[in-house]
PATI-44615 format. One record per atom (N, C-alpha, C): residue number from 1; residue in three letters; atom name; x negated, y negated, z. Coordinates in nm, 2 decimals, always signed. Layout:
residues N
<pt pos="NUM" code="ALA" site="CA" u="X" v="Y" w="Z"/>
...
This chain:
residues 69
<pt pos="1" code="UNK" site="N" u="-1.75" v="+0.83" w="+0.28"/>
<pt pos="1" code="UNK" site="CA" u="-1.74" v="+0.94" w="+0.19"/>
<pt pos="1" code="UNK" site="C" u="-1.73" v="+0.90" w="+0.05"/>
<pt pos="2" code="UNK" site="N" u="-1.79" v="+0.96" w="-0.03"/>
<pt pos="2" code="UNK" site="CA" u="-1.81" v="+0.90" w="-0.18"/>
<pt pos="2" code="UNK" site="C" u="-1.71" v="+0.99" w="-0.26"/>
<pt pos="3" code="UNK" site="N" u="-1.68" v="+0.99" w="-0.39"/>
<pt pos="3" code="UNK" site="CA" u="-1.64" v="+1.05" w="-0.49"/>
<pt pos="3" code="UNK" site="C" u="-1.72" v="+1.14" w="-0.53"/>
<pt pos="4" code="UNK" site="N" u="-1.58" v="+1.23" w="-0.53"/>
<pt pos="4" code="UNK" site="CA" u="-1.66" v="+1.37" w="-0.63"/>
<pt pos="4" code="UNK" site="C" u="-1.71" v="+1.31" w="-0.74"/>
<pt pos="5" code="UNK" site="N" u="-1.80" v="+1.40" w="-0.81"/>
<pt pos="5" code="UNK" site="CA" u="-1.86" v="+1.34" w="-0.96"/>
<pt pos="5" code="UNK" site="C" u="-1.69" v="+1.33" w="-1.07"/>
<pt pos="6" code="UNK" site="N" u="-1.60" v="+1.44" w="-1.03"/>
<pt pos="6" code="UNK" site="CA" u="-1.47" v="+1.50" w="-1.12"/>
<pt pos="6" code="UNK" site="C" u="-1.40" v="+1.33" w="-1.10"/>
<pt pos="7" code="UNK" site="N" u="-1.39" v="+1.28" w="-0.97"/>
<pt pos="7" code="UNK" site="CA" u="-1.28" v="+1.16" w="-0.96"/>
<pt pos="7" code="UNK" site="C" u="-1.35" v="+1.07" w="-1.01"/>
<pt pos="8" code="UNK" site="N" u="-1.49" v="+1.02" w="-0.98"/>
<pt pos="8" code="UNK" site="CA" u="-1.60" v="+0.91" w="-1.04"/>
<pt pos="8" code="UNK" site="C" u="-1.60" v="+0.94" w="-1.19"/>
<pt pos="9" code="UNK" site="N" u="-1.56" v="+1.00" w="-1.23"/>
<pt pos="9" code="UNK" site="CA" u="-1.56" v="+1.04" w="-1.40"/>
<pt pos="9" code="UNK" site="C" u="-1.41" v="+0.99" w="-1.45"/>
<pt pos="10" code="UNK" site="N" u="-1.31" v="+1.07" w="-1.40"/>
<pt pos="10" code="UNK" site="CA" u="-1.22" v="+0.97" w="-1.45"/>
<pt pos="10" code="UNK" site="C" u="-1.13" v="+0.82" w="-1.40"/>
<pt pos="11" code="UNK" site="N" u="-1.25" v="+0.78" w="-1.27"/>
<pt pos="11" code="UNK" site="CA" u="-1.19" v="+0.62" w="-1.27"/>
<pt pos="11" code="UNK" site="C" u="-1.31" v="+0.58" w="-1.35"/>
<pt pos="12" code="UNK" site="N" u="-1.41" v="+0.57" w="-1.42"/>
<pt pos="12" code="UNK" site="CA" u="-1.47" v="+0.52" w="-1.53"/>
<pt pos="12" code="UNK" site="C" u="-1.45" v="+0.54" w="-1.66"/>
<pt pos="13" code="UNK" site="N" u="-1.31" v="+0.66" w="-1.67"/>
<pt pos="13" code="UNK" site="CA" u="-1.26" v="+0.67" w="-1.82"/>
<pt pos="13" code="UNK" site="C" u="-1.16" v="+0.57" w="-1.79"/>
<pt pos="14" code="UNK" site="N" u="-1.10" v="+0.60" w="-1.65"/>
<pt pos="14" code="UNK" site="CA" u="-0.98" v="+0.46" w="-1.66"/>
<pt pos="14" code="UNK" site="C" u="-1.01" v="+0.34" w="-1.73"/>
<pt pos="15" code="UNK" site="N" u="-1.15" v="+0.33" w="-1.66"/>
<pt pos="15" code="UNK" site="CA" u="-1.15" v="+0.16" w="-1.64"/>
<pt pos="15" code="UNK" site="C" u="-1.21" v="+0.14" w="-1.78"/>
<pt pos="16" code="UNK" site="N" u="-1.26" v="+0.22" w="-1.82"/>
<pt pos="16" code="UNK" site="CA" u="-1.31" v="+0.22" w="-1.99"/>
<pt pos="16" code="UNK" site="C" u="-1.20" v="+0.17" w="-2.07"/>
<pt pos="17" code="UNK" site="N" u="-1.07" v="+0.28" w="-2.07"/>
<pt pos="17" code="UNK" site="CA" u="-0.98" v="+0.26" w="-2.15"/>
<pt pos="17" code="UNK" site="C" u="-0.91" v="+0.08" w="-2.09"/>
<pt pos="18" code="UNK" site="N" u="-0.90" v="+0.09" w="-1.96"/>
<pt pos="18" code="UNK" site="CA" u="-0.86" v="-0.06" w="-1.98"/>
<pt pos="18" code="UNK" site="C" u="-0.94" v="-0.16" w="-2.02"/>
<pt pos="19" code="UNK" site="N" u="-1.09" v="-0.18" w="-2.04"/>
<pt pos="19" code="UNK" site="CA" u="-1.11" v="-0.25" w="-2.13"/>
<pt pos="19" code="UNK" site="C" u="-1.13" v="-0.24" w="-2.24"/>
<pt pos="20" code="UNK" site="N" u="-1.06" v="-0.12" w="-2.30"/>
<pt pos="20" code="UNK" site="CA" u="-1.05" v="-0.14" w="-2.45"/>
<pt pos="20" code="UNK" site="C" u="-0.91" v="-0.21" w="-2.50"/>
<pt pos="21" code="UNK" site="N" u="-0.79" v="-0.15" w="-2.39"/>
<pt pos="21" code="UNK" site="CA" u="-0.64" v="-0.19" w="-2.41"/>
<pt pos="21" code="UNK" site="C" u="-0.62" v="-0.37" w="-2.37"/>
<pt pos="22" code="UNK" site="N" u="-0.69" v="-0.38" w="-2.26"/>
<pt pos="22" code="UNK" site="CA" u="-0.66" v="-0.52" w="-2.21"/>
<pt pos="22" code="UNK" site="C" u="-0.78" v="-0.57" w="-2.15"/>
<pt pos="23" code="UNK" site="N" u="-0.89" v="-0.65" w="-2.23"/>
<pt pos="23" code="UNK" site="CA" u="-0.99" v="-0.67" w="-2.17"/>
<pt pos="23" code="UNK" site="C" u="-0.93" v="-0.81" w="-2.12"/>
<pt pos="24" code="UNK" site="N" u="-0.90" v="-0.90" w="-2.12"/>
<pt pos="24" code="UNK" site="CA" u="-0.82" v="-0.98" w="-2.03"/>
<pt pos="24" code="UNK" site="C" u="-0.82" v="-0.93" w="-1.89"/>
<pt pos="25" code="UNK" site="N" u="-0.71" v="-0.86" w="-1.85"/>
<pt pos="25" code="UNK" site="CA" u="-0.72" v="-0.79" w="-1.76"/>
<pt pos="25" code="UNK" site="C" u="-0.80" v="-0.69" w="-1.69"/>
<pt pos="26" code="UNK" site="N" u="-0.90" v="-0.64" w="-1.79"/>
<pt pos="26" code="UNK" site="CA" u="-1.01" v="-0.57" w="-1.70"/>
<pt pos="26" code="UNK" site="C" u="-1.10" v="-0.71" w="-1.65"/>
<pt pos="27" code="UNK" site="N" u="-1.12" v="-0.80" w="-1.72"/>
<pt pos="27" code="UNK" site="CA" u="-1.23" v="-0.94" w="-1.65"/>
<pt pos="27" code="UNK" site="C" u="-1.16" v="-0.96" w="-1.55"/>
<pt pos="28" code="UNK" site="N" u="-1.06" v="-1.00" w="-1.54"/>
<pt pos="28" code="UNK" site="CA" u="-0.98" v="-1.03" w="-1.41"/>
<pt pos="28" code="UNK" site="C" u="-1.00" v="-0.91" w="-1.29"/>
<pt pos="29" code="UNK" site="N" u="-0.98" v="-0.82" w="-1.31"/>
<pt pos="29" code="UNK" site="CA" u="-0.99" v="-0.71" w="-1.19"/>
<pt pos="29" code="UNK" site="C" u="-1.13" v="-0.69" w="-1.13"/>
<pt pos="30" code="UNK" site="N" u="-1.20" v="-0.69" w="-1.23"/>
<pt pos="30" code="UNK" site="CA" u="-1.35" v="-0.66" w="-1.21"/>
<pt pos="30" code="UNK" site="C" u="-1.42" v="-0.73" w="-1.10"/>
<pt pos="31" code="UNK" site="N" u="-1.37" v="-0.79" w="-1.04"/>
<pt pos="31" code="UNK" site="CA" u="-1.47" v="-0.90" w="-0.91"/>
<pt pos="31" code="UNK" site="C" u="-1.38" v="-0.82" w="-0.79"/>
<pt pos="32" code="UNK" site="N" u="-1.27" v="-0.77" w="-0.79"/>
<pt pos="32" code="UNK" site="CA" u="-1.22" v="-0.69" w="-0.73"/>
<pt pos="32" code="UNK" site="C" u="-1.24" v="-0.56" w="-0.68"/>
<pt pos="33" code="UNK" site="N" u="-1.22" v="-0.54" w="-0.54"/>
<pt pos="33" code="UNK" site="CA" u="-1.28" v="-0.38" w="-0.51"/>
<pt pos="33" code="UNK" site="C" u="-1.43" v="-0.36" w="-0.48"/>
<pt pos="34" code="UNK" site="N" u="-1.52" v="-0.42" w="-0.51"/>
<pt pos="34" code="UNK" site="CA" u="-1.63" v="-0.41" w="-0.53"/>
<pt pos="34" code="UNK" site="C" u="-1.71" v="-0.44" w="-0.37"/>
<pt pos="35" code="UNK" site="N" u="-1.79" v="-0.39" w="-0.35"/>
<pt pos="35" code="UNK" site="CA" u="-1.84" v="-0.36" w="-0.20"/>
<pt pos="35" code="UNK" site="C" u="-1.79" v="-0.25" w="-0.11"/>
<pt pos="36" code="UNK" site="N" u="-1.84" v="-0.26" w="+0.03"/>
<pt pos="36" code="UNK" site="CA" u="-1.85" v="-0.16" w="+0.11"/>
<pt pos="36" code="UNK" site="C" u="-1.68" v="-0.18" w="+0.26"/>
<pt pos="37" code="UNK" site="N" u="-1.58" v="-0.06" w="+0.17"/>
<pt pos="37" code="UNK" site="CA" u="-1.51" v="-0.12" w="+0.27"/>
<pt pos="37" code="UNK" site="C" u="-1.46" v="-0.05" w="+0.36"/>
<pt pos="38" code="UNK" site="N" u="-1.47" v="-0.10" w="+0.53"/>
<pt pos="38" code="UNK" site="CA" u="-1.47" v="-0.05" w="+0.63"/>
<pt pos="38" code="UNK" site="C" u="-1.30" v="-0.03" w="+0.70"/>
<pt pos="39" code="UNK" site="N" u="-1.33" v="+0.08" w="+0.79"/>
<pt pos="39" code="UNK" site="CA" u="-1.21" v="+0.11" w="+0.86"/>
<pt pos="39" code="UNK" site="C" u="-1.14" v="-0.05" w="+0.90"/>
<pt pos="40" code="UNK" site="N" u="-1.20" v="-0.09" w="+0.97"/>
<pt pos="40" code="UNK" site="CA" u="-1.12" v="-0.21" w="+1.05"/>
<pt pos="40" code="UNK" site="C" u="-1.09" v="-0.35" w="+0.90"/>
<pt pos="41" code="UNK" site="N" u="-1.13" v="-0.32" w="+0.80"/>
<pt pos="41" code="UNK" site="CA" u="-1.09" v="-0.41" w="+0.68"/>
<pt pos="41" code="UNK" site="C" u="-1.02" v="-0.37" w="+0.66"/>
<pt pos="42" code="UNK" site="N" u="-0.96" v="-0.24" w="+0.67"/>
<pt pos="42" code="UNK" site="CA" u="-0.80" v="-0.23" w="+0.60"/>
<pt pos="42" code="UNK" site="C" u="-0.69" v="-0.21" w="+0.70"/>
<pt pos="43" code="UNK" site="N" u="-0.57" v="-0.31" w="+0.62"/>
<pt pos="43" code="UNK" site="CA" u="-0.51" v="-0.33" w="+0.71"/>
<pt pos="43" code="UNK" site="C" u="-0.37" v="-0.21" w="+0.74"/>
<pt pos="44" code="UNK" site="N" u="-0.37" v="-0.24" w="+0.88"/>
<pt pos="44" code="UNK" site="CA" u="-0.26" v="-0.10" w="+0.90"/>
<pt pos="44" code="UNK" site="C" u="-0.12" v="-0.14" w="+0.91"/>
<pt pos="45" code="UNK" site="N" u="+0.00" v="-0.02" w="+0.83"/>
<pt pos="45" code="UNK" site="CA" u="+0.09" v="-0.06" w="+0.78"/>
<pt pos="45" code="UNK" site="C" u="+0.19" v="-0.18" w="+0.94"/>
<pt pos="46" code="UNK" site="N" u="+0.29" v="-0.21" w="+0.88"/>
<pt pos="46" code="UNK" site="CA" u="+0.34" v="-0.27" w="+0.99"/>
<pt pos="46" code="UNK" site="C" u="+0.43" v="-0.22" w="+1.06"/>
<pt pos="47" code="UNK" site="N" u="+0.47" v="-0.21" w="+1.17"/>
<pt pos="47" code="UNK" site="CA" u="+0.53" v="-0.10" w="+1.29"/>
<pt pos="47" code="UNK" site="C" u="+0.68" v="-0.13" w="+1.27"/>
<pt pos="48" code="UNK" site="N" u="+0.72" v="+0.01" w="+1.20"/>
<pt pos="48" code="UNK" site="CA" u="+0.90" v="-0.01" w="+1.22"/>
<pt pos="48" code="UNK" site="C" u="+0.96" v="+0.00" w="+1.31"/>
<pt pos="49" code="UNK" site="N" u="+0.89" v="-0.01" w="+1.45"/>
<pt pos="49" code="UNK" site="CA" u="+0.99" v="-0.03" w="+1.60"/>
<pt pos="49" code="UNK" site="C" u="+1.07" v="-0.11" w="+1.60"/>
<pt pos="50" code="UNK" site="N" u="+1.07" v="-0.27" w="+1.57"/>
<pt pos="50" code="UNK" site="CA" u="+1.18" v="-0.39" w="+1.57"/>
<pt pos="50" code="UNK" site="C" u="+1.28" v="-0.36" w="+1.47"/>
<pt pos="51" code="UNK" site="N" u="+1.25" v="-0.33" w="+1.37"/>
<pt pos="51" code="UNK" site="CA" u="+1.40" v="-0.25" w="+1.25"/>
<pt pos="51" code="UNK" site="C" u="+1.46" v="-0.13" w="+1.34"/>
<pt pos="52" code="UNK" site="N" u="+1.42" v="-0.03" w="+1.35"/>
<pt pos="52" code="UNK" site="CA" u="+1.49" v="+0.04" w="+1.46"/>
<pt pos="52" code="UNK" site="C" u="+1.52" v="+0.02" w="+1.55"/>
<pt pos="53" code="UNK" site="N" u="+1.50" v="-0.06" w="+1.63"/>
<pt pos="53" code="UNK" site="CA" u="+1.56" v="-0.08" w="+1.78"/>
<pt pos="53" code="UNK" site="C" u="+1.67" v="-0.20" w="+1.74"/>
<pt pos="54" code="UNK" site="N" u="+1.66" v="-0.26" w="+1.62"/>
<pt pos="54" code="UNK" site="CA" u="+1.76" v="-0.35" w="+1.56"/>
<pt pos="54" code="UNK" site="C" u="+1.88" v="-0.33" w="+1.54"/>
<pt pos="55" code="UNK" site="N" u="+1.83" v="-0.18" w="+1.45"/>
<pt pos="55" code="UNK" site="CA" u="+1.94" v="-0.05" w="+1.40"/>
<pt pos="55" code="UNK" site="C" u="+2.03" v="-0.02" w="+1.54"/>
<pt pos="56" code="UNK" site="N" u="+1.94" v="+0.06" w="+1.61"/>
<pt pos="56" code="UNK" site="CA" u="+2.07" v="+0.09" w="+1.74"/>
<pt pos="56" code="UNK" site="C" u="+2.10" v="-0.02" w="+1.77"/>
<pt pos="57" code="UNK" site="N" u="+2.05" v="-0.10" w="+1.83"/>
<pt pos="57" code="UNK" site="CA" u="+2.13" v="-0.24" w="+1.92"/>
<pt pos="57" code="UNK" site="C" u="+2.24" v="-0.23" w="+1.86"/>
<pt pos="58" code="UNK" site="N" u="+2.27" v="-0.23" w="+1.65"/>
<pt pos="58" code="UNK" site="CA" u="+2.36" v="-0.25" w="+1.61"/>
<pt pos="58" code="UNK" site="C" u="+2.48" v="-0.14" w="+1.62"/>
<pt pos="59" code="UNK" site="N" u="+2.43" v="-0.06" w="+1.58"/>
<pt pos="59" code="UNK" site="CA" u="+2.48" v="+0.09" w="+1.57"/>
<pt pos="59" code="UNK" site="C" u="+2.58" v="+0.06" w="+1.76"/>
<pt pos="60" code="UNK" site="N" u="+2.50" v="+0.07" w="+1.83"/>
<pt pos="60" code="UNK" site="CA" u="+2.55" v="+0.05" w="+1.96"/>
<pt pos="60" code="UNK" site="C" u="+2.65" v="-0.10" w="+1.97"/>
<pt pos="61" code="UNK" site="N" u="+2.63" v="-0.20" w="+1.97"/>
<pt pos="61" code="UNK" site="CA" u="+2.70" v="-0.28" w="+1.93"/>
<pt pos="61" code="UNK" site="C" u="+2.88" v="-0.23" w="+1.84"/>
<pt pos="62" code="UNK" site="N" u="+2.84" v="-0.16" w="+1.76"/>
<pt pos="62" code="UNK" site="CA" u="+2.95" v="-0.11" w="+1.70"/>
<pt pos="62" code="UNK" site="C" u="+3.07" v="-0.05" w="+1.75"/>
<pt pos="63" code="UNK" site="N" u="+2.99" v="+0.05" w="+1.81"/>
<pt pos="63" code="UNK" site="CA" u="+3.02" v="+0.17" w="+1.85"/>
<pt pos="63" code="UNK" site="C" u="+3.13" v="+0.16" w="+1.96"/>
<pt pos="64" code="UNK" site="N" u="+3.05" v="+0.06" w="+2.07"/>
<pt pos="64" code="UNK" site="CA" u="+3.13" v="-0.04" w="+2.17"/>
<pt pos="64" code="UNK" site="C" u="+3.28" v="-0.10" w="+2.12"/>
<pt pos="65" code="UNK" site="N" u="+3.25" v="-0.21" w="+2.01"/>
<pt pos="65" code="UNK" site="CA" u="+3.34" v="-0.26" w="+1.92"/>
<pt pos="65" code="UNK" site="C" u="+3.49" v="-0.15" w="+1.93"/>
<pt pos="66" code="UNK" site="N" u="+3.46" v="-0.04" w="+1.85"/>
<pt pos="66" code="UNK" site="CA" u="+3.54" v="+0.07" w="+1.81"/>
<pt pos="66" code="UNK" site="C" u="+3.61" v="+0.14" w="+1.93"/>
<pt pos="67" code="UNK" site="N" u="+3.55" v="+0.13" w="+2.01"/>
<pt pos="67" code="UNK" site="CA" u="+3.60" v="+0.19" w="+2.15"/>
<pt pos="67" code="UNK" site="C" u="+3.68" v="+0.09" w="+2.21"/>
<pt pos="68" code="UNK" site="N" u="+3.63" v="-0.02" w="+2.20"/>
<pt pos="68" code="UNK" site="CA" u="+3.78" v="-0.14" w="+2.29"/>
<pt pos="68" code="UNK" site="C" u="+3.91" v="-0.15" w="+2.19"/>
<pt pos="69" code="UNK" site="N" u="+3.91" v="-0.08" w="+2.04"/>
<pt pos="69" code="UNK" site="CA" u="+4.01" v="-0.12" w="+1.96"/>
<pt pos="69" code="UNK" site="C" u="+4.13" v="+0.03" w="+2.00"/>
């Protein structure tokens, strides 16, 4: 799915204005982003199950604790 002409208009004022503010930094970005990129290229966030099941273990752990005092 492509860009409306309204969002294609202002990331080409963005990127305008950054290379008037920091052309430095526009050369550097510029090899970036560029091509065709697919579902399975991006990557999917990483699964908060092991932090939560960490959480209770501990929470449980505690809880235990407090009860034998």
């Amino acid at each position: 799915m492509g860009l409306s002409t309204r969002e294609q208009r202002v990331l080409d004022d963005i990127a305008r204005r950054l290379r008037a503010e920091d052309p430095a930094l526009a050369r550097s970005l510029s090899g970036h982003g560029t091509g065709v990129v697919r579902a399975e290229a991006i990557a999917s966030p990483p699964s908060a199950w092991p932090i939560v099941a960490l959480a209770v273990a501990l929470a449980g752990c505690a809880f235990l604790i407090a009860l034998g005092k």
